[in-house]
C-alpha positions as CSV (number, residue, x, y, z in Angstrom):
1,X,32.0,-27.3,-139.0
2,X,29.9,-30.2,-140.4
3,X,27.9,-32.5,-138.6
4,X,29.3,-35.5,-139.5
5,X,32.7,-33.6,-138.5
6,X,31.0,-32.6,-135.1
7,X,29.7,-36.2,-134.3
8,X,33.2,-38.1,-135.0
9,X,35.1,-35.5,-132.5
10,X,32.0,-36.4,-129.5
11,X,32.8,-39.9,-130.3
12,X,36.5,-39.7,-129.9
13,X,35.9,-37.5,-126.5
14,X,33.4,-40.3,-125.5
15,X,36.3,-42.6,-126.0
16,X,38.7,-40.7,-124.2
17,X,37.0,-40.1,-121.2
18,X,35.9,-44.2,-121.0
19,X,39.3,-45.0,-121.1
20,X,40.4,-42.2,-118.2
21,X,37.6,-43.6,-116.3
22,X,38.8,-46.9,-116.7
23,X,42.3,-46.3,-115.9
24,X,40.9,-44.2,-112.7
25,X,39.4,-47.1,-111.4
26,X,41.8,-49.8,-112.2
27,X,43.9,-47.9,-109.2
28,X,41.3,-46.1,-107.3
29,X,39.2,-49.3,-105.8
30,X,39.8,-52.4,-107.5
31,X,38.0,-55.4,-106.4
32,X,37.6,-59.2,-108.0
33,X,34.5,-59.5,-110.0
34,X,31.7,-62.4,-109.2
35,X,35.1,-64.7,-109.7
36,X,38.5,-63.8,-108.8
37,X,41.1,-62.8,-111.5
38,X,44.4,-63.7,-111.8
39,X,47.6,-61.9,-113.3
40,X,48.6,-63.9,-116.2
41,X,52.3,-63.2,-115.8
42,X,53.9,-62.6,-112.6
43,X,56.6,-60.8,-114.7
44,X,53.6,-58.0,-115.3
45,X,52.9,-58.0,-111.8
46,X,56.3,-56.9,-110.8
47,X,57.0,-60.2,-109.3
48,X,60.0,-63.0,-109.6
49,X,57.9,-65.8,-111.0
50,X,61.1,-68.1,-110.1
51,X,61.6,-66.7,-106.3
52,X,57.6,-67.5,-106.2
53,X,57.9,-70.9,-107.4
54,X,60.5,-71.7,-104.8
55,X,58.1,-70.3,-101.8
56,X,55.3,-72.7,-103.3
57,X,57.6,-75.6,-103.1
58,X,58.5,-75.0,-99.7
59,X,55.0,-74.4,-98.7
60,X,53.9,-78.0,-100.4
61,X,56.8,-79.6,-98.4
62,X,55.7,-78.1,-94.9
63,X,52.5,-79.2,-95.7
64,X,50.5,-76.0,-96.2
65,X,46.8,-76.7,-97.4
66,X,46.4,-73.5,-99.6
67,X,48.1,-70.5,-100.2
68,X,46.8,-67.2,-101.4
69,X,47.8,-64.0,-102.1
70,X,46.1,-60.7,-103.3
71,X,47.6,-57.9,-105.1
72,X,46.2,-54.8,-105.9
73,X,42.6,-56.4,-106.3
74,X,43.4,-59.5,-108.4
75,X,45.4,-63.1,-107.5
76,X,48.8,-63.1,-107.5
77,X,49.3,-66.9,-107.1
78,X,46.8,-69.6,-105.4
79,X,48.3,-72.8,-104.2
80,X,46.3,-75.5,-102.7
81,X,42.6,-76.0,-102.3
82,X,41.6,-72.2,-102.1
83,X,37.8,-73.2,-102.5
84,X,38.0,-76.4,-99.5
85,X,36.1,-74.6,-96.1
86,X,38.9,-75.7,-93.7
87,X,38.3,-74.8,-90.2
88,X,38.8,-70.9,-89.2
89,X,39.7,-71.4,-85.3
90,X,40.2,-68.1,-83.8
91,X,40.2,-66.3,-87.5
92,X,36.4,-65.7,-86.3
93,X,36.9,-63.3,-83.7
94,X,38.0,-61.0,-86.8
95,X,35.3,-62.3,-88.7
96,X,32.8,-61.3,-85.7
97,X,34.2,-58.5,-84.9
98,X,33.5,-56.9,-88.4
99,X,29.8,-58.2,-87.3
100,X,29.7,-56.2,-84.7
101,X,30.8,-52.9,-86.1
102,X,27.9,-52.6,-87.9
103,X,26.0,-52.3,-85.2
104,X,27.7,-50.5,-83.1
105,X,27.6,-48.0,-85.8
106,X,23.9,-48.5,-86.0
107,X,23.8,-48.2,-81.9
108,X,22.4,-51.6,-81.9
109,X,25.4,-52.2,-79.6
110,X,27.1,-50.2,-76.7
111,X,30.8,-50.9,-76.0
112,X,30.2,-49.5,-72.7
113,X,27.3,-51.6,-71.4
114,X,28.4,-53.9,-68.7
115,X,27.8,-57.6,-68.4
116,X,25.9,-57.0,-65.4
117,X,23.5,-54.6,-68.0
118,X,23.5,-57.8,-70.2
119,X,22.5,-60.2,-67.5
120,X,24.9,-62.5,-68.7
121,X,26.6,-65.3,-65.8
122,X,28.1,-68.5,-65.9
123,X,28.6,-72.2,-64.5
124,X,30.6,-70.5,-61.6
125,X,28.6,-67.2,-61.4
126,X,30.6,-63.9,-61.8
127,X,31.2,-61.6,-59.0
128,X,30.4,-58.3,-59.4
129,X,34.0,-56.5,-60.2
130,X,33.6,-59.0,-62.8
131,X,29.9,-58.6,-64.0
132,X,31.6,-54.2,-64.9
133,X,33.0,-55.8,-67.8
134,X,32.1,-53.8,-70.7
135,X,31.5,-54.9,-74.8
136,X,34.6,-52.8,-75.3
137,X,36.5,-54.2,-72.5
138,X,36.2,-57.7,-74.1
139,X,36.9,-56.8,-77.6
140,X,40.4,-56.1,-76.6
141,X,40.9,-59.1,-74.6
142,X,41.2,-57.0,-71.6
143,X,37.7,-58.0,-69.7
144,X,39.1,-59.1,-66.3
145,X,37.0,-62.4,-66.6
146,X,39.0,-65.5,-66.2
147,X,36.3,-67.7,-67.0
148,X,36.8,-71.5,-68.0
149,X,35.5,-71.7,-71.8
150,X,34.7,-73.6,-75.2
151,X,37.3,-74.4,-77.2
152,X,40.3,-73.0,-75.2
153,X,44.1,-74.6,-76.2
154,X,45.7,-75.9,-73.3
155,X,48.5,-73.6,-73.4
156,X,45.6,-70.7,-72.6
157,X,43.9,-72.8,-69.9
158,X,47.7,-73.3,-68.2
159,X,48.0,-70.1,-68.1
160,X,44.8,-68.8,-67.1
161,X,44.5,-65.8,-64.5
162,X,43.1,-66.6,-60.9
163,X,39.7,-65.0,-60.6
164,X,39.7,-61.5,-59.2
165,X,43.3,-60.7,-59.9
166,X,42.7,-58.2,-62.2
167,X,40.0,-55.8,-62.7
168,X,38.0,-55.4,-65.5
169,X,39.8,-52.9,-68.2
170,X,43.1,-53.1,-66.8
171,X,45.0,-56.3,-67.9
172,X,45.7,-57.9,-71.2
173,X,45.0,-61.9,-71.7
174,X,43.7,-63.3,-74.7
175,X,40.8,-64.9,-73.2
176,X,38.1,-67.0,-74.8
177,X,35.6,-66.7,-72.5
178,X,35.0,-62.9,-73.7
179,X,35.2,-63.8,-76.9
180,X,32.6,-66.2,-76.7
181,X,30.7,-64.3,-74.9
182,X,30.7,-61.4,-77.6
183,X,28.9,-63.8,-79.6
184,X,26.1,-64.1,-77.3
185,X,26.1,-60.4,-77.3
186,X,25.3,-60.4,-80.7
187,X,22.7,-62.2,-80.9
188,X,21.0,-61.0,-77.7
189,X,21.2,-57.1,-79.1
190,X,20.8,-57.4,-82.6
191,X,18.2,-60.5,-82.5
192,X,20.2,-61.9,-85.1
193,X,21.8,-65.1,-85.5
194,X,25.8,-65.0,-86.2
195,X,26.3,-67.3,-89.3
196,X,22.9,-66.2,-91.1
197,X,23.4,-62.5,-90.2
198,X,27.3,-62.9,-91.8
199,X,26.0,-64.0,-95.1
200,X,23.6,-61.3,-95.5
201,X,25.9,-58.8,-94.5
202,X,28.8,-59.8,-95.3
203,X,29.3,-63.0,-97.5
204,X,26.8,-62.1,-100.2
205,X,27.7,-58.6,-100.4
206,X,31.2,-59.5,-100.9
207,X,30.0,-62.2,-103.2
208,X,31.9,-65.4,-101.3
209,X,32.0,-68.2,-103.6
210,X,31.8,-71.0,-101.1
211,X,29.9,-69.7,-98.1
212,X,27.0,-71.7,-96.3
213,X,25.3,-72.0,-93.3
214,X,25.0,-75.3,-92.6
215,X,29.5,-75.3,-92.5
216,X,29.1,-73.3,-89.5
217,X,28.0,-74.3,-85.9
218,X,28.4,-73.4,-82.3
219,X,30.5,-75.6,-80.3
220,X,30.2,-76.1,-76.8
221,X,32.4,-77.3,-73.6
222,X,29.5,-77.5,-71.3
223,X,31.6,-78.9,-68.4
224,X,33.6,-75.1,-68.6
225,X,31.0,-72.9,-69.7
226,X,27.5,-72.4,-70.7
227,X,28.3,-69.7,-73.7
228,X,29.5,-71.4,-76.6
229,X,32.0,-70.9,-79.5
230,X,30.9,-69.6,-82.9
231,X,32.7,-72.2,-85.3
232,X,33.5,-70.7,-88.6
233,X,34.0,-73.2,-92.1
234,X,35.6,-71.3,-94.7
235,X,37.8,-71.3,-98.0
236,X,41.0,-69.0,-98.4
237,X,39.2,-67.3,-101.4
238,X,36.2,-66.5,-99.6
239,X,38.8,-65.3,-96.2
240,X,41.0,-63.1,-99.1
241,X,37.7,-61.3,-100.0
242,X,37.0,-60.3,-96.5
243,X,41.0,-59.0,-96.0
244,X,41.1,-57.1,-99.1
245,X,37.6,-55.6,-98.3
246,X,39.3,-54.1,-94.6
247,X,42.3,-53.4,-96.7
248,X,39.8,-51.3,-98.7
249,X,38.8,-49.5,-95.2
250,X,35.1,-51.9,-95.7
251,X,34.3,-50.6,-99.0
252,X,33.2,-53.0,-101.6
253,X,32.2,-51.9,-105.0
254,X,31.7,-48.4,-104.0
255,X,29.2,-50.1,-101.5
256,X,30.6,-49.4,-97.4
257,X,30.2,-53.0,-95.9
258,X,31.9,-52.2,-92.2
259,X,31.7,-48.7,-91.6
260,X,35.5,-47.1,-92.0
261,X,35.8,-46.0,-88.7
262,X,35.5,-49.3,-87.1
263,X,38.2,-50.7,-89.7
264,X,40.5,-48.1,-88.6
265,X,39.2,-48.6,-84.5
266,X,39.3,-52.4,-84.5
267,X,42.9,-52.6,-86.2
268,X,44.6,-50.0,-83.5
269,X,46.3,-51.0,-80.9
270,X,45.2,-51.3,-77.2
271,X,47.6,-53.4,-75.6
272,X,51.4,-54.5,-76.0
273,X,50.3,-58.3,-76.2
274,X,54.3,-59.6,-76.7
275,X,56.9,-56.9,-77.9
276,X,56.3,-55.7,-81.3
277,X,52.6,-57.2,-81.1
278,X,49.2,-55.3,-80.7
279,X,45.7,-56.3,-80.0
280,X,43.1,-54.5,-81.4
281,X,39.4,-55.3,-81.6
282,X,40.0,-59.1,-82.2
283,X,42.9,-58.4,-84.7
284,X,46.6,-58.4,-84.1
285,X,48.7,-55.2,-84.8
286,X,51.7,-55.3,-86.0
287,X,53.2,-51.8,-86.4
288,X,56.2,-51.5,-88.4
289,X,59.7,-51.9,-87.1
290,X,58.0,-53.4,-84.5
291,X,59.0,-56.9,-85.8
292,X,61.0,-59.0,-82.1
293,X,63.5,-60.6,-85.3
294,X,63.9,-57.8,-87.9
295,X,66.7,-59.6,-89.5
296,X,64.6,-62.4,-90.5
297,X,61.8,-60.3,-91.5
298,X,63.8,-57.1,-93.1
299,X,60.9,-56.0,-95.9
300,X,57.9,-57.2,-93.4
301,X,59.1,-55.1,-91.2
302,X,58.8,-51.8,-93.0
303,X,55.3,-52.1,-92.9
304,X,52.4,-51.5,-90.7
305,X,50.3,-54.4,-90.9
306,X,46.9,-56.0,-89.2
307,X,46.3,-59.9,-89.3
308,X,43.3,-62.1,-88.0
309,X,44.9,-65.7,-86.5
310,X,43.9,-69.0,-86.0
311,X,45.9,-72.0,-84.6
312,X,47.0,-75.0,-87.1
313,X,48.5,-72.0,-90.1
314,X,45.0,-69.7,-90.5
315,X,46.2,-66.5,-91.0
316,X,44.4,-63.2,-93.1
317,X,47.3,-60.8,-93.1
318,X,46.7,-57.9,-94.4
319,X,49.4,-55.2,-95.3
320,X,47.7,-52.2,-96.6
321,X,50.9,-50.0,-97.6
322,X,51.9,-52.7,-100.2
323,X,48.2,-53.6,-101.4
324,X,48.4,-56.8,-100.4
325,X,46.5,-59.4,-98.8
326,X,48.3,-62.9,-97.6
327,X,46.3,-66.0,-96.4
328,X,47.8,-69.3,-95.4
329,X,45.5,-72.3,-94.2
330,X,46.6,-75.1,-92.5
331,X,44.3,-78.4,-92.7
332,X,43.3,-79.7,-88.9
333,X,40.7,-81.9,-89.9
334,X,43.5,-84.4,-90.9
335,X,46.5,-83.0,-89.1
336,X,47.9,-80.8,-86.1
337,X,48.3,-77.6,-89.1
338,X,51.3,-75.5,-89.9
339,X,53.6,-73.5,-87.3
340,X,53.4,-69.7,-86.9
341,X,56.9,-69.1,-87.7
342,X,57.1,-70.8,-91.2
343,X,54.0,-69.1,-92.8
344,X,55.7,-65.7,-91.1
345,X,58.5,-66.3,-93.3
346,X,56.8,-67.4,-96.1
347,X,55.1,-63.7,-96.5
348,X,58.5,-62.1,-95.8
349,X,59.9,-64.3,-99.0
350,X,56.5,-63.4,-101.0
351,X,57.3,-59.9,-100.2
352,X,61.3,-60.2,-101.2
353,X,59.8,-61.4,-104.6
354,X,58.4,-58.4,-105.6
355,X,60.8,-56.4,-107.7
356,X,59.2,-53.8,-109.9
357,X,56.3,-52.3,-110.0
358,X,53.3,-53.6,-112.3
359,X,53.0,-52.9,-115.7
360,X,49.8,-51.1,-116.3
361,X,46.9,-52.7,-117.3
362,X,48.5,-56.2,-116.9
363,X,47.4,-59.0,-118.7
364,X,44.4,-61.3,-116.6
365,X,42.6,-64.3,-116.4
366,X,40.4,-66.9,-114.1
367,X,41.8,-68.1,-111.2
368,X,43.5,-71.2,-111.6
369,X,45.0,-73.1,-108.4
370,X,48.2,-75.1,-108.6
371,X,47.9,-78.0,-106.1
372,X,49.8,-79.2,-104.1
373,X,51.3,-82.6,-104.2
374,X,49.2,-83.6,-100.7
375,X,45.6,-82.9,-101.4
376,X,43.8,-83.4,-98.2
377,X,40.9,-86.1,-97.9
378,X,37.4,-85.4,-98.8
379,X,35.7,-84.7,-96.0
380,X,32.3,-86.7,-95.6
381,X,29.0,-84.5,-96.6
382,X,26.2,-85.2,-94.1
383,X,22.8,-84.7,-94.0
384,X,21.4,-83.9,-90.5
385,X,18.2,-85.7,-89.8
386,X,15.4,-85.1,-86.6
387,X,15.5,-87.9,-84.3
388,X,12.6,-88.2,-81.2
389,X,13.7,-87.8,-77.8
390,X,12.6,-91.3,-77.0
391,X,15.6,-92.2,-79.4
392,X,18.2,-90.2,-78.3
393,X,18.2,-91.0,-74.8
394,X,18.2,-94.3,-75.4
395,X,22.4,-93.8,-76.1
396,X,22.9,-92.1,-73.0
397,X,25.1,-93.9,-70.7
398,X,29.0,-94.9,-70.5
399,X,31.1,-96.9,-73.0
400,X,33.9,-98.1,-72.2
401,X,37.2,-98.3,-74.0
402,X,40.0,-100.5,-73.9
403,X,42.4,-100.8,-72.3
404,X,41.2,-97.5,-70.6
405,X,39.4,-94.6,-70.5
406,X,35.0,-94.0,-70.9
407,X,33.0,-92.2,-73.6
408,X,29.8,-90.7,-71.5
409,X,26.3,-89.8,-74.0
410,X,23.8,-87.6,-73.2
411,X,21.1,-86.2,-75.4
412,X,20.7,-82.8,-75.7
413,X,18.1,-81.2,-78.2
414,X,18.4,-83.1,-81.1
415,X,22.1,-84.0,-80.4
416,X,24.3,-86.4,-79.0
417,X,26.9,-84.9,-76.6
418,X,30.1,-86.9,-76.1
419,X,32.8,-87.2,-73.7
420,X,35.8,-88.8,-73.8
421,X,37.7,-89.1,-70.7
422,X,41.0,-87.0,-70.8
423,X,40.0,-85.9,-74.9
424,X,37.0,-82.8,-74.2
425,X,33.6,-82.9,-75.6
426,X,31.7,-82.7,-78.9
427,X,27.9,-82.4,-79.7
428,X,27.6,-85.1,-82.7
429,X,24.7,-84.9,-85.3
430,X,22.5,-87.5,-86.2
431,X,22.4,-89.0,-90.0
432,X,20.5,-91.9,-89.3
433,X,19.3,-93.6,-86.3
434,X,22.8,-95.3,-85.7
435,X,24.7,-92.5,-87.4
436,X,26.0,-89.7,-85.8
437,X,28.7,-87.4,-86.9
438,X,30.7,-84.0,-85.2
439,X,30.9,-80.6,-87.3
440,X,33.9,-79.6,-84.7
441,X,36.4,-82.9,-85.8
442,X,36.3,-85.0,-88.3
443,X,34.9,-88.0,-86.1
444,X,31.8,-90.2,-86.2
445,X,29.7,-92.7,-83.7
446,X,28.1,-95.7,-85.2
447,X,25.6,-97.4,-82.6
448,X,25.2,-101.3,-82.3
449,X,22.0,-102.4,-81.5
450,X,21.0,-105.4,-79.7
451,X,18.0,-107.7,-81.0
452,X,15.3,-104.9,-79.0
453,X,17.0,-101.5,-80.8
454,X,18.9,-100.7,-77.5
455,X,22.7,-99.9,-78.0
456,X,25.6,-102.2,-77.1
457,X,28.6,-100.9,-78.2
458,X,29.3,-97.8,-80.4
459,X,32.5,-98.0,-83.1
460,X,34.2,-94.1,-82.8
461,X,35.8,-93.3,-86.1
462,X,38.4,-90.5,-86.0
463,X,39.9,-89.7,-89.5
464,X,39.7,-93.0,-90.4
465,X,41.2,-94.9,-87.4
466,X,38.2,-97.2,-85.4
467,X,37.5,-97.7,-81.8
468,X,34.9,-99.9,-80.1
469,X,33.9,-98.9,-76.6
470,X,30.8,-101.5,-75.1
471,X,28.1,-99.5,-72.9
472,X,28.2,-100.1,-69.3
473,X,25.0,-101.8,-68.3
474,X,23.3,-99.4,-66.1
């Protein structure tokens, strides 16, 4: 055989095997590249591009903010804003959780060391039942601490344990006070910071589009509790990256981001929360045919599925089975959000639309959003400045409003903390001397000065609707 012969047959071997490769891997791991891509035709996906259309609409009628959903490693449709950081709200309890895997796998942190082990108390200090609480034990929501905390709904604080009725370990309540408290775990055993240690770990590797640390804060109720909440900003294509990596079991680009055995840990089971609902470690369960109205939900239903939740319509669901990854965001900076139910039945009707499989090797291109007819506001982007103490405290004092009700300041570090009678606190930020603004609502205090620099009144802005409430002379 000749040479030339012998050289054109290794080239069309090279070939071959390129392309087996290449088809291997389109169905072995796929994952978006730096920017997500998008099936061109829904057709090719195995999807009704007409029963989808009809799902957006309703979604743009209800009021959803964006609308996401992964399939098989690329976009099947994106409504909305996907790249706006709404707020997360309880969404990061999943988003810590995965945190907190990695070390646990490192044995950074123990699941069984106790909060007395910690040295961790509170306002109204725990007693110690209380204080043989483990890691683990408030993971699952079942720490036996019924704490006051940050950022609790109302409907949770109604219904709030007495102290002491239940022993660490043995009780389900979805309780904010542990979960808080995990994120001073964090920190304290890892020496890391939450929101910095999530982008290096997690964010960048996972190459998050519109991730940064200055979206993120810790927000604090310090009339309830000294531990504070870990606030997550974030967009629904940076949240659909982090659901298909756990529906990859943590793996990312052959790289293991959360260690598979904590994926398949934190999204078990430990407690019958309502019937046909689960609570892992900070995820819902939601085995299948475990749905409470199966009739509405016939094709959800034959699937086991996971989901990290946040009040207003957050939602990362994550079906592994069908290779798909659902997120809804609701927008609370400018309203109350979207109901549980609704987005519920919207990923039971985005499941009904599938109706073939795909075609292989189907067609792709960049994501590209439809919006929605009801684009939310721009939010403001402020630039926190350093104030002296000497200025600060000169705000402190009570404002009041008419007809009723008092705003009390007090400085702390180099914030502003507000009350409002009746409305809970927020820690608000200076921008300039008069100008301070909250990362946890979309509100802002502008100071009036007298003649001398000393306030008189301050005008509260909240989405666009002004108060004046005059200081109290002391």
């Amino acid at each position: 055989m000749s040479i030339k012969k012998t050289k054109g047959i290794i080239s069309l071997l090279f070939l071959h095997i390129c392309l087996l490769i290449s088809l291997n891997n389109y169905g072995a791991e796929p994952h978006p590249q730096s920017h997500w891509l998008q099936y061109s035709s829904l057709e090719e996906a195995g999807w009704s591009s007409d029963e989808l259309e009809n799902i957006r609409l309703e979604a743009d009628k209800i009021g959803s903010a964006s609308v996401m959903a992964v399939y098989k490693g690329h976009v099947l449709f994106a409504w909305g804003d996907v790249s706006r950081r709404y707020k997360c709200h309880s969404v990061r309890k999943s988003l810590l959780s995965a945190l907190i895997g990695i070390y646990v796998n490192r044995g950074q942190i123990r699941l069984d060391k106790t909060i007395a082990e910690l040295g961790i108390d509170d306002i109204s200090p725990l007693s110690d039942e209380e204080k043989e609480s483990t890691v683990g034990h408030m993971l699952k929501a079942r720490s036996g601490i019924f704490h006051p905390a940050a950022k609790e709904t109302s409907g949770i604080e109604g219904s709030r344990p007495e102290r002491g009725s239940h022993a660490p370990g043995e009780f389900f309540w979805y309780n904010n006070w542990g979960f808080n408290v995990l994120g001073i775990v964090f920190e304290q055993e890892t020496g890391k910071k939450i929101f910095k240690d999530f982008k290096d770990k997690i964010a960048d590797p996972l190459g998050m589009e519109d991730y940064r640390i200055q979206d993120q804060f810790y927000q604090y109720e310090r009339s309830k509790s000294r531990h504070p909440a870990y606030a997550f900003r974030m967009s629904t294509r940076d949240l659909a990256r982090f659901g298909w990596m756990y529906l990859q079991n943590g793996r990312w680009k052959g790289q293991q981001i959360i260690p598979a055995d904590w994926i398949k840990e934190s999204t078990t089971s430990y407690s019958e929360a309502s019937p046909g609902t689960g609570y892992g470690y900070m995820w819902w369960i939601y085995p299948k045919g475990g749905m409470r109205q199966p009739d509405r939900y016939p094709v959800l239903n034959t699937y086991d599925k996971f989901a990290a939740i946040g009040t207003g319509g957050q939602i990362i669901l994550v079906i592994p089975e069908a290779e798909l990854v659902f997120v809804h965001r609701g927008d609370t900076d400018f309203s109350e959000g979207i109901s549980g139910p609704a987005i519920w039945l919207m990923a039971e009707k985005v499941l009904e639309a599938k109706k073939r499989p795909p075609k292989p090797h189907p067609e792709l291109a960049p994501l590209k959003a439809i919006p929605f007819s009801h684009p939310s506001p721009p939010l403001p982007e402020w630039k926190e400045i350093v104030l002296s103490p000497e200025t600060l405290a000169k705000y402190e004092g009570e404002y009041k409003l008419e007809p009723r009700g008092s705003l009390f300041i007090r400085s702390l570090g180099n914030a502003l903390e507000g009350w409002l009678v009746g409305q809970g606190e927020a820690d608000f930020f200076p921008v300039s001397e008069t100008l301070f603004f909250a990362k946890a609502a979309n509100i802002q205090l502008t100071f009036e000065l007298d003649e001398k620099g000393y306030p008189v009144s301050v005008v509260i802005d909240y989405m666009g609707k002004k108060m004046r409430a005059e200081k109290i002379k002391e």
